[in-house]
PyMOL Python script that loads the backbone (N, CA, C, O; Angstrom):
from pymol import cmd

cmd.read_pdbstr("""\
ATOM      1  N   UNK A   1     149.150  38.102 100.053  1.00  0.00           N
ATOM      2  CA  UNK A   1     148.838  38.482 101.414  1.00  0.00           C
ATOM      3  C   UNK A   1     147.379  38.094 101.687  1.00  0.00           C
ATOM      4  O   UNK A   1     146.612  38.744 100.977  1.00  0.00           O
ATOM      5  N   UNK A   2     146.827  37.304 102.432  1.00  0.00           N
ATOM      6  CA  UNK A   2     145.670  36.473 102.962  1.00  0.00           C
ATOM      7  C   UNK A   2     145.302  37.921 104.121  1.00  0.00           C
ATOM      8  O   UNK A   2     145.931  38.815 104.688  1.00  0.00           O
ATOM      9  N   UNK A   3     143.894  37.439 104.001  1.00  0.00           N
ATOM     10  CA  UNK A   3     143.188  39.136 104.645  1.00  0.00           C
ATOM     11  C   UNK A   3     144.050  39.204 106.303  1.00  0.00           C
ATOM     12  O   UNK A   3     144.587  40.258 106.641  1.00  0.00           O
ATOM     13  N   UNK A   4     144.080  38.140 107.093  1.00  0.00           N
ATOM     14  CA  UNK A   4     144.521  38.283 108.427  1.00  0.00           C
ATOM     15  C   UNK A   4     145.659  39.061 108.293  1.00  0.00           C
ATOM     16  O   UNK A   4     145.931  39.875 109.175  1.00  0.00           O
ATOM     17  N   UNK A   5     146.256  38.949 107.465  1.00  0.00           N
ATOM     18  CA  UNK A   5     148.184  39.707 106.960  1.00  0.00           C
ATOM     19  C   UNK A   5     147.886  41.172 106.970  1.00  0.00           C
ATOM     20  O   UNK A   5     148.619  42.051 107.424  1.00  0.00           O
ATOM     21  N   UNK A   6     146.507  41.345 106.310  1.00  0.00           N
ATOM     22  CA  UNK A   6     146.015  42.789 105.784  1.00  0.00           C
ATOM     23  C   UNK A   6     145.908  43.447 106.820  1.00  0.00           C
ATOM     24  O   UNK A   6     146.357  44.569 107.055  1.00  0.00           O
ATOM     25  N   UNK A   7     144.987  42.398 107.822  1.00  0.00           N
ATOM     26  CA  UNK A   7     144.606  43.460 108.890  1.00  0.00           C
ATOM     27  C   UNK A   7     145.513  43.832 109.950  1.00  0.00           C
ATOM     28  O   UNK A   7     145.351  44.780 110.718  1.00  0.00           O
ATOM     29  N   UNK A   8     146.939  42.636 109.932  1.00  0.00           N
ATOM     30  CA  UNK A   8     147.786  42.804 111.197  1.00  0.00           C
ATOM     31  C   UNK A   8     148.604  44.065 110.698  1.00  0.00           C
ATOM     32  O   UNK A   8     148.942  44.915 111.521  1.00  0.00           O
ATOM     33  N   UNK A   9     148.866  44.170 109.604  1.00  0.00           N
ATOM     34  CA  UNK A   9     149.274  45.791 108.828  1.00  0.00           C
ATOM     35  C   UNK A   9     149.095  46.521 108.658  1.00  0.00           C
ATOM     36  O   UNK A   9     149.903  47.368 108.275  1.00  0.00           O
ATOM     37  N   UNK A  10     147.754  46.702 108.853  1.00  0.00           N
ATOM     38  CA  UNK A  10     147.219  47.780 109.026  1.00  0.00           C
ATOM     39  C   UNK A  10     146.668  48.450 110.018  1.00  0.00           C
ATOM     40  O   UNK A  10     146.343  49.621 110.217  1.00  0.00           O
ATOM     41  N   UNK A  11     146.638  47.583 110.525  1.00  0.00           N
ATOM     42  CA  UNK A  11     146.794  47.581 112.848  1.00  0.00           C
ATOM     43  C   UNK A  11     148.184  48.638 112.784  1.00  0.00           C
ATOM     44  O   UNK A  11     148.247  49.857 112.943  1.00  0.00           O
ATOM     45  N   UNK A  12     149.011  47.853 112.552  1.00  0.00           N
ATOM     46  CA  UNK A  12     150.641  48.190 112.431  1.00  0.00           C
ATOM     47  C   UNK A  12     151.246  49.886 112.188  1.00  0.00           C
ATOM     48  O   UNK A  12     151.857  50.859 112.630  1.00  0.00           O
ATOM     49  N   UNK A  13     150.523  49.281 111.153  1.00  0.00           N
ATOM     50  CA  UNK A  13     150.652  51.037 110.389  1.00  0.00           C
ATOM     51  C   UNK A  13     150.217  52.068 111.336  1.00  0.00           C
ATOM     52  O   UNK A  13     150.897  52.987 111.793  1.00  0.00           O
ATOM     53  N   UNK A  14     148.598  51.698 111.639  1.00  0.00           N
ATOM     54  CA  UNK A  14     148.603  53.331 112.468  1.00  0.00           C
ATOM     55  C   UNK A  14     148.636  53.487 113.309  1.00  0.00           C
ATOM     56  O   UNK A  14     148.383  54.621 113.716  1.00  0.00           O
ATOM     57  N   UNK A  15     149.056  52.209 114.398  1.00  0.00           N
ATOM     58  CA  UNK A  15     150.033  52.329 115.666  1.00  0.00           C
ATOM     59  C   UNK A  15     150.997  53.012 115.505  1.00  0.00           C
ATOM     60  O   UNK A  15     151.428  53.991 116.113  1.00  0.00           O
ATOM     61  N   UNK A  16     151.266  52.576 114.828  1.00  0.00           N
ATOM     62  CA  UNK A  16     152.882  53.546 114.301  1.00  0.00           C
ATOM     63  C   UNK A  16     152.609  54.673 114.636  1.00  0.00           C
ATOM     64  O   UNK A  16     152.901  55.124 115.743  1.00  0.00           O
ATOM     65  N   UNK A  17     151.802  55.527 113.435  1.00  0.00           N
ATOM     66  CA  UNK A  17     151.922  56.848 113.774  1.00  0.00           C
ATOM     67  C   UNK A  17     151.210  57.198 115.284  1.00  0.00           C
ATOM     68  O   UNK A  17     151.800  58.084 115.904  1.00  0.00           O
ATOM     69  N   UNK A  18     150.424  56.812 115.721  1.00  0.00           N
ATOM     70  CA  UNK A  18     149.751  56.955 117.506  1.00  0.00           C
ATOM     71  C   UNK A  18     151.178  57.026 118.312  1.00  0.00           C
ATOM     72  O   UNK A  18     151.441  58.021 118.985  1.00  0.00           O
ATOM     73  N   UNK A  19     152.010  56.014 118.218  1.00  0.00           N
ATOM     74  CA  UNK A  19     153.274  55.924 119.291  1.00  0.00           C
ATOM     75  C   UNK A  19     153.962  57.097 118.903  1.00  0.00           C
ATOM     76  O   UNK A  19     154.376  57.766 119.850  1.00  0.00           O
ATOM     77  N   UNK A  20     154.285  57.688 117.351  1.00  0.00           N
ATOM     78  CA  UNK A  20     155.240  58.599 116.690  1.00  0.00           C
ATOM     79  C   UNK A  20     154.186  60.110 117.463  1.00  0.00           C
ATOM     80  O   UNK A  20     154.647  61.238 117.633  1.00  0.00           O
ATOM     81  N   UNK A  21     153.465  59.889 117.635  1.00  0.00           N
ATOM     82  CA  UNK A  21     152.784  61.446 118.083  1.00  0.00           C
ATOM     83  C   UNK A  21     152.437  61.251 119.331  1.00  0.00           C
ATOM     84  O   UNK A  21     151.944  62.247 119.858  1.00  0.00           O
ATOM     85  N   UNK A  22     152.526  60.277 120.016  1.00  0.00           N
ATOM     86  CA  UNK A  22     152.215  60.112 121.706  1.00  0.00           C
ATOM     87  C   UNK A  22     153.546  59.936 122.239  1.00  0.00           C
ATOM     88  O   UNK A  22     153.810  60.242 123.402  1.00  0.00           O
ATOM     89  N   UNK A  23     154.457  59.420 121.379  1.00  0.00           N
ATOM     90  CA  UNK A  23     155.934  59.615 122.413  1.00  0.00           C
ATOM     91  C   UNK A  23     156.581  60.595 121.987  1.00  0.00           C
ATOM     92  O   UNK A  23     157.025  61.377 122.828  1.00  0.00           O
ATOM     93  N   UNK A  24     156.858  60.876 120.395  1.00  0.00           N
ATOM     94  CA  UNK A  24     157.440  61.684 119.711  1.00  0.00           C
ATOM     95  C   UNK A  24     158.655  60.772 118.955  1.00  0.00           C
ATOM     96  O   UNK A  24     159.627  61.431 118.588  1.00  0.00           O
ATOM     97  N   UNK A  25     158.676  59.731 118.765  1.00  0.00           N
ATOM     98  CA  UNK A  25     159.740  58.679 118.580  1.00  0.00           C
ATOM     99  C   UNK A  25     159.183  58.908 116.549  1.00  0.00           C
ATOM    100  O   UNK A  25     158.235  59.260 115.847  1.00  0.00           O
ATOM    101  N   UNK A  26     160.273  58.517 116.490  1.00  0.00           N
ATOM    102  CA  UNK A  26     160.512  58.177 114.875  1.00  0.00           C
ATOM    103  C   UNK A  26     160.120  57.277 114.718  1.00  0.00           C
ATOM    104  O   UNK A  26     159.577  56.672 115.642  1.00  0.00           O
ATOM    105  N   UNK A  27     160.248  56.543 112.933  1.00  0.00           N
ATOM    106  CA  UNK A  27     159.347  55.454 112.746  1.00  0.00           C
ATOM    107  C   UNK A  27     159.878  54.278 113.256  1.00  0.00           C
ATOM    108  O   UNK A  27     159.298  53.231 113.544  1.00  0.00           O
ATOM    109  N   UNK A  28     161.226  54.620 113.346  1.00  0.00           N
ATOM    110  CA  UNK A  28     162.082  53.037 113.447  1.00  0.00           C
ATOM    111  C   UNK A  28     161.607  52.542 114.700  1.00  0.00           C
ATOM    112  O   UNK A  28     161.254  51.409 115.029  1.00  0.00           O
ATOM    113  N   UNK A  29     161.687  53.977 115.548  1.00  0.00           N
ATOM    114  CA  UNK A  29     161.557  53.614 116.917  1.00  0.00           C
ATOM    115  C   UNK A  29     160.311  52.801 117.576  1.00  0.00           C
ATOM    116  O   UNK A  29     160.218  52.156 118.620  1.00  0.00           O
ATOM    117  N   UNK A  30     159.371  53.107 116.510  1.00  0.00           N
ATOM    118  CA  UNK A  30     157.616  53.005 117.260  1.00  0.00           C
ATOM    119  C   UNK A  30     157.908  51.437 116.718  1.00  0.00           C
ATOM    120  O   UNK A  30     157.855  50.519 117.536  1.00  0.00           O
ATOM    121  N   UNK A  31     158.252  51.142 115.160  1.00  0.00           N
ATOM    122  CA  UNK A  31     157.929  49.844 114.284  1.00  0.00           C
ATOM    123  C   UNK A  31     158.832  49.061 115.784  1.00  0.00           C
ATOM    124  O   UNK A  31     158.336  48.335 116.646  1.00  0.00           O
ATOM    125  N   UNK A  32     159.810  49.386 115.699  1.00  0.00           N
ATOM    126  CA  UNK A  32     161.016  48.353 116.627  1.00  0.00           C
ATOM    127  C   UNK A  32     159.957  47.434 117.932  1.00  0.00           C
ATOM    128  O   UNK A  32     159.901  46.252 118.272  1.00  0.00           O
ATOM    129  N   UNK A  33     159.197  48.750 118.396  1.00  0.00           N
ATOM    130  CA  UNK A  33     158.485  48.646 119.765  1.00  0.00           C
ATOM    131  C   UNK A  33     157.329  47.611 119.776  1.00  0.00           C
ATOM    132  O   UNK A  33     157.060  46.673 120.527  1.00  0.00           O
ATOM    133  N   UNK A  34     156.531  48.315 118.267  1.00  0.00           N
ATOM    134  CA  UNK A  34     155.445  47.306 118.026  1.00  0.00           C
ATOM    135  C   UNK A  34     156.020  45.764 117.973  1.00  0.00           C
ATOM    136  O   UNK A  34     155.685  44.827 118.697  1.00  0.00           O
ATOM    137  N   UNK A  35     156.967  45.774 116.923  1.00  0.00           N
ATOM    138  CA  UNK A  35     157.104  44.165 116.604  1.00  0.00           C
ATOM    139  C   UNK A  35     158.079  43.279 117.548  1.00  0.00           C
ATOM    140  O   UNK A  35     158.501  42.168 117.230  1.00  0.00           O
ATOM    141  N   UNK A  36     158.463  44.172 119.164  1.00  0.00           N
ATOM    142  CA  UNK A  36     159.021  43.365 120.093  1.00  0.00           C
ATOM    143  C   UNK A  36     158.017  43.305 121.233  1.00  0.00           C
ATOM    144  O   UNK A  36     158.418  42.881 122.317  1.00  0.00           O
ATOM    145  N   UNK A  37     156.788  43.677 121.099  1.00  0.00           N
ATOM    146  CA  UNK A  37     156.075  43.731 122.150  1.00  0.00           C
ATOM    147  C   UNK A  37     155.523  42.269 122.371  1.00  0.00           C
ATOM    148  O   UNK A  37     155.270  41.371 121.568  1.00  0.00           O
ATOM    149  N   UNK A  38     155.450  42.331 123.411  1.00  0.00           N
ATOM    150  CA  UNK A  38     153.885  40.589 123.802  1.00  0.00           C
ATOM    151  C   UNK A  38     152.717  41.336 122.995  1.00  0.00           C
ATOM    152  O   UNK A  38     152.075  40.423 122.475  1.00  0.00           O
ATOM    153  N   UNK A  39     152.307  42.205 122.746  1.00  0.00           N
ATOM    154  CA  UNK A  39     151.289  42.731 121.900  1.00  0.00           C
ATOM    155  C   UNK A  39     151.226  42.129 120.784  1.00  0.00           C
ATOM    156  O   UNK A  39     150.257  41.479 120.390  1.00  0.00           O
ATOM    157  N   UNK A  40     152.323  42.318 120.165  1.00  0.00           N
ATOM    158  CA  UNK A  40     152.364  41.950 118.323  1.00  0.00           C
ATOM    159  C   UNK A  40     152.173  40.254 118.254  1.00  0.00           C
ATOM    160  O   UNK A  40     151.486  39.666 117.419  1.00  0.00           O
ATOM    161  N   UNK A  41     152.977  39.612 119.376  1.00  0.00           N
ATOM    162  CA  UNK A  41     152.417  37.958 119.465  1.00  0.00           C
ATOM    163  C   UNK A  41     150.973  37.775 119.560  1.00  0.00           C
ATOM    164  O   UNK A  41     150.441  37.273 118.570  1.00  0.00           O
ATOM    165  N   UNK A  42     150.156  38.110 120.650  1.00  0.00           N
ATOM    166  CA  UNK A  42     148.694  38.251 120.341  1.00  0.00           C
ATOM    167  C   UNK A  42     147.999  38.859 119.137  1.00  0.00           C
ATOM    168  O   UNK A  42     147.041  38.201 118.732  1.00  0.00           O
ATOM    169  N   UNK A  43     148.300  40.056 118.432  1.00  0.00           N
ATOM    170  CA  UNK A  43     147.991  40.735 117.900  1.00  0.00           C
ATOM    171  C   UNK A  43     147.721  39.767 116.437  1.00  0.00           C
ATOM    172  O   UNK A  43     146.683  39.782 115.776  1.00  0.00           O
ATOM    173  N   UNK A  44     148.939  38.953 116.154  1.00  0.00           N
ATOM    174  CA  UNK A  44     149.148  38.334 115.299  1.00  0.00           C
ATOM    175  C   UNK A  44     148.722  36.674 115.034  1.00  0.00           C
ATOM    176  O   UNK A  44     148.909  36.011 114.014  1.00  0.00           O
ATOM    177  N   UNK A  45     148.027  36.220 116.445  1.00  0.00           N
ATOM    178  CA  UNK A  45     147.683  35.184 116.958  1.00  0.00           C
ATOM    179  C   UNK A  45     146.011  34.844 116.096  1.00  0.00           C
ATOM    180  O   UNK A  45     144.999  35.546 116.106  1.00  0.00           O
ATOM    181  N   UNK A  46     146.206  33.786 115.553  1.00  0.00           N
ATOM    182  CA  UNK A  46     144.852  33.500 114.677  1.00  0.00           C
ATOM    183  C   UNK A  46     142.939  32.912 116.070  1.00  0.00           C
ATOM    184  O   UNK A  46     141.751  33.229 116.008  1.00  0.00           O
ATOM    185  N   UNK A  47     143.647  32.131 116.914  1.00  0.00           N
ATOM    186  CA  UNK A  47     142.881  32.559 117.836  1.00  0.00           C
ATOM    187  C   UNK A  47     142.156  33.220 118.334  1.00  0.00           C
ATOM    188  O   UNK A  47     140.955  32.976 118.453  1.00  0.00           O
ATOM    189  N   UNK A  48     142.892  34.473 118.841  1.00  0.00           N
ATOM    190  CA  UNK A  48     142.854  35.549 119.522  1.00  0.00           C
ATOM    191  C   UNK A  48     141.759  36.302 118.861  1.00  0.00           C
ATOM    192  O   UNK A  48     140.928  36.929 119.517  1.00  0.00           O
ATOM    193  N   UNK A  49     141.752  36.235 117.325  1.00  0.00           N
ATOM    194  CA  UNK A  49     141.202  37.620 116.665  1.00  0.00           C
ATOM    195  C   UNK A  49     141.365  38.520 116.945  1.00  0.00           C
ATOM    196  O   UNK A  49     140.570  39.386 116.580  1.00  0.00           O
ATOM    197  N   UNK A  50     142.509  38.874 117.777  1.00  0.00           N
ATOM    198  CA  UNK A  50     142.755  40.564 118.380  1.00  0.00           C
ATOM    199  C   UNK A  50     142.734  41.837 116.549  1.00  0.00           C
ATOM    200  O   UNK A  50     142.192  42.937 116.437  1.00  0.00           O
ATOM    201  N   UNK A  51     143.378  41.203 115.682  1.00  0.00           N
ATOM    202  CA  UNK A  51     143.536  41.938 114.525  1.00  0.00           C
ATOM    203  C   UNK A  51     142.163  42.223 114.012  1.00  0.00           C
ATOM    204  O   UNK A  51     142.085  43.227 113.304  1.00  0.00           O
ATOM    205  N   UNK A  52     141.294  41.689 114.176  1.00  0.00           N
ATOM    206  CA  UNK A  52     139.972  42.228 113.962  1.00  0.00           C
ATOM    207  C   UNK A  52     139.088  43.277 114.411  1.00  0.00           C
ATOM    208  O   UNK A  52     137.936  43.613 114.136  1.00  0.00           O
ATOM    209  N   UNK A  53     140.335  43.840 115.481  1.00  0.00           N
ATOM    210  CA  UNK A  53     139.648  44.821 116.352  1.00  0.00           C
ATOM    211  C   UNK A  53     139.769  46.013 115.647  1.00  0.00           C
ATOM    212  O   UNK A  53     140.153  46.056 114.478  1.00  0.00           O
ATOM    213  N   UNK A  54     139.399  47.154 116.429  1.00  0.00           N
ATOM    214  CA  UNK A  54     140.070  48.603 115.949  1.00  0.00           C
ATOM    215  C   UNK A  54     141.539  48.826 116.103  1.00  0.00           C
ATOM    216  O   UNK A  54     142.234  48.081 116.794  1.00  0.00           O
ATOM    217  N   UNK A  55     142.171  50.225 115.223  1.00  0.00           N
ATOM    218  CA  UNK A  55     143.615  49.868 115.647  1.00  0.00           C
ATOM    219  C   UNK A  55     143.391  51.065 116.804  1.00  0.00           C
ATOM    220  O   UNK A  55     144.521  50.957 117.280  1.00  0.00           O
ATOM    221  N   UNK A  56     143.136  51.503 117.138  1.00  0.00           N
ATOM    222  CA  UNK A  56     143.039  52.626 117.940  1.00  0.00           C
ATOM    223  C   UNK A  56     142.254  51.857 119.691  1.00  0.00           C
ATOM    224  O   UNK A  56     142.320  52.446 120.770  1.00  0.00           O
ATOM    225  N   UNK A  57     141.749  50.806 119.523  1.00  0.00           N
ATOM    226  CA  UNK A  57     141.688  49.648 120.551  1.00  0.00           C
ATOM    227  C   UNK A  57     142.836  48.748 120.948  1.00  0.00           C
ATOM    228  O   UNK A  57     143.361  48.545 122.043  1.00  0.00           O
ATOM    229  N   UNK A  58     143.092  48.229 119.645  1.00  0.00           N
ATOM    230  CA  UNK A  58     144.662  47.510 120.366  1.00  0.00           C
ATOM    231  C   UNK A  58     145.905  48.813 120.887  1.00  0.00           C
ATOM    232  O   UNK A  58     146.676  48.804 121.847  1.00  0.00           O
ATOM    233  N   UNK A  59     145.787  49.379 120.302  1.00  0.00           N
ATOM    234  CA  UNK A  59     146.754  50.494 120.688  1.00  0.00           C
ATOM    235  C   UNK A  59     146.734  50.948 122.202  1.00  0.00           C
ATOM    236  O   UNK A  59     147.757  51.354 122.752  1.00  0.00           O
ATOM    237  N   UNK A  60     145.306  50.842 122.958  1.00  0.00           N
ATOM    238  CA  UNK A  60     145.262  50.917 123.938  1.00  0.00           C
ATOM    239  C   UNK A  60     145.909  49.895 124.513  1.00  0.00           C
ATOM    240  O   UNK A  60     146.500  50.204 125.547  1.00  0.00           O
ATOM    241  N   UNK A  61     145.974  48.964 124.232  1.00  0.00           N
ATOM    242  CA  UNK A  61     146.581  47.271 124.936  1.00  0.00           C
ATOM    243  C   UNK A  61     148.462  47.712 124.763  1.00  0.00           C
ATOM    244  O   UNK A  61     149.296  47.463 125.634  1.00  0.00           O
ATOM    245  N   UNK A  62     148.708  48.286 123.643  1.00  0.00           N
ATOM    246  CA  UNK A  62     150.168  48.294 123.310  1.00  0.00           C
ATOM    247  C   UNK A  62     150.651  49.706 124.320  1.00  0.00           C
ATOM    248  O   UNK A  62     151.667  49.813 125.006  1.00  0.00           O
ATOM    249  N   UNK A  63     149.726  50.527 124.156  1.00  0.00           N
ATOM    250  CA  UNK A  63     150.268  52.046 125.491  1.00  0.00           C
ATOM    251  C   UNK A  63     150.891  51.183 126.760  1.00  0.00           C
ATOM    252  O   UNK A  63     152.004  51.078 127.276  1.00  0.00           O
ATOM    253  N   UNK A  64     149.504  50.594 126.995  1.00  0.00           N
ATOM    254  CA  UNK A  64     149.537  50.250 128.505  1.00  0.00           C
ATOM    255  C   UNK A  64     150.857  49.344 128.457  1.00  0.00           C
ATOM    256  O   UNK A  64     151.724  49.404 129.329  1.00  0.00           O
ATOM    257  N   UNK A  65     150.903  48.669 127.566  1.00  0.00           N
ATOM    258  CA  UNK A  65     152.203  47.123 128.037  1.00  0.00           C
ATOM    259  C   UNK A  65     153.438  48.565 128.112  1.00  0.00           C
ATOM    260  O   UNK A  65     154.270  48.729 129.004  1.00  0.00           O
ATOM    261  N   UNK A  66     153.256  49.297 127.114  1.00  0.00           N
ATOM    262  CA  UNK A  66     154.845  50.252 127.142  1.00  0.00           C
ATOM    263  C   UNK A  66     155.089  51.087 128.351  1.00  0.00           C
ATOM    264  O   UNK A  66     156.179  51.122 128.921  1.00  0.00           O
ATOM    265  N   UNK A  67     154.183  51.665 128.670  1.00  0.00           N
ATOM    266  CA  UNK A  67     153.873  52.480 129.965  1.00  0.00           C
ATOM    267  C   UNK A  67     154.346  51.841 131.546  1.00  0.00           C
ATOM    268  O   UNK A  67     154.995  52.323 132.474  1.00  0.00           O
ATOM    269  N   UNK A  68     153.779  50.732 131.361  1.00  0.00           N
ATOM    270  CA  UNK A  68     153.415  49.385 132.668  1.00  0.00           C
ATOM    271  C   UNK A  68     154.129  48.218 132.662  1.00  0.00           C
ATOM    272  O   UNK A  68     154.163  47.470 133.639  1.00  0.00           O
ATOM    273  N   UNK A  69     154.839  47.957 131.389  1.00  0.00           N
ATOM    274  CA  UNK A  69     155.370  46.535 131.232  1.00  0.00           C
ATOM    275  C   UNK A  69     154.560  45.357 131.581  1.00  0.00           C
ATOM    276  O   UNK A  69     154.893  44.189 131.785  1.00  0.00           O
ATOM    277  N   UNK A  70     153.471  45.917 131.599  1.00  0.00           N
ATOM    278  CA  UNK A  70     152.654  44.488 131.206  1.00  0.00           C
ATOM    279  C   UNK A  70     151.470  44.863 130.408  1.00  0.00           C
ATOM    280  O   UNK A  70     150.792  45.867 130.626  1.00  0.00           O
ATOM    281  N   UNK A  71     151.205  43.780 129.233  1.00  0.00           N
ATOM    282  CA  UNK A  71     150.075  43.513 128.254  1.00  0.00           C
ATOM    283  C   UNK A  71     148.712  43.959 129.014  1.00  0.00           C
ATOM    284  O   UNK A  71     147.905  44.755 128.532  1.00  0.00           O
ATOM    285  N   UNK A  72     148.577  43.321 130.280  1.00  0.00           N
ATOM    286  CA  UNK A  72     146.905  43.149 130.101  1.00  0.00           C
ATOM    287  C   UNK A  72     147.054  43.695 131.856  1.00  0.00           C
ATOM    288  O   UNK A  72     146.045  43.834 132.547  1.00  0.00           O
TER     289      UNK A  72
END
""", "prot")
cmd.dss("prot")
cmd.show_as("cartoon", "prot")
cmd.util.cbc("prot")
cmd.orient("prot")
């Protein structure tokens, strides 16, 4: 696993639990959400550097797309 892998997983991870205690959804439910979002394409985008951020920053980007249906 090359560090970018590290960090998109660990983004991952504690989105997870943020969606599991802000919606109340189980794990399947939050993982399902993260990895179908337009979020997780950026998120995961070498460009972007979005994975370099905080996860508690992108998480704000992933509320809003779930909330609003749109990313940005």
């Amino acid at each position: 696993m090359n560090t970018k892998e590290y960090l998109v997983q660990s983004i991952v991870s504690q989105m997870t639990i943020y969606l599991m205690n802000d919606f109340h959804w189980d794990m399947q439910t939050a993982l399902k959400a993260i990895y179908h979002s337009e979020l997780f394409l950026k998120l995961d985008d070498p460009e972007i550097e979005l994975y370099t951020q905080s996860p508690k920053y992108v998480y704000l980007f992933l509320k809003k797309e779930l909330t609003t249906g749109k990313y940005t």
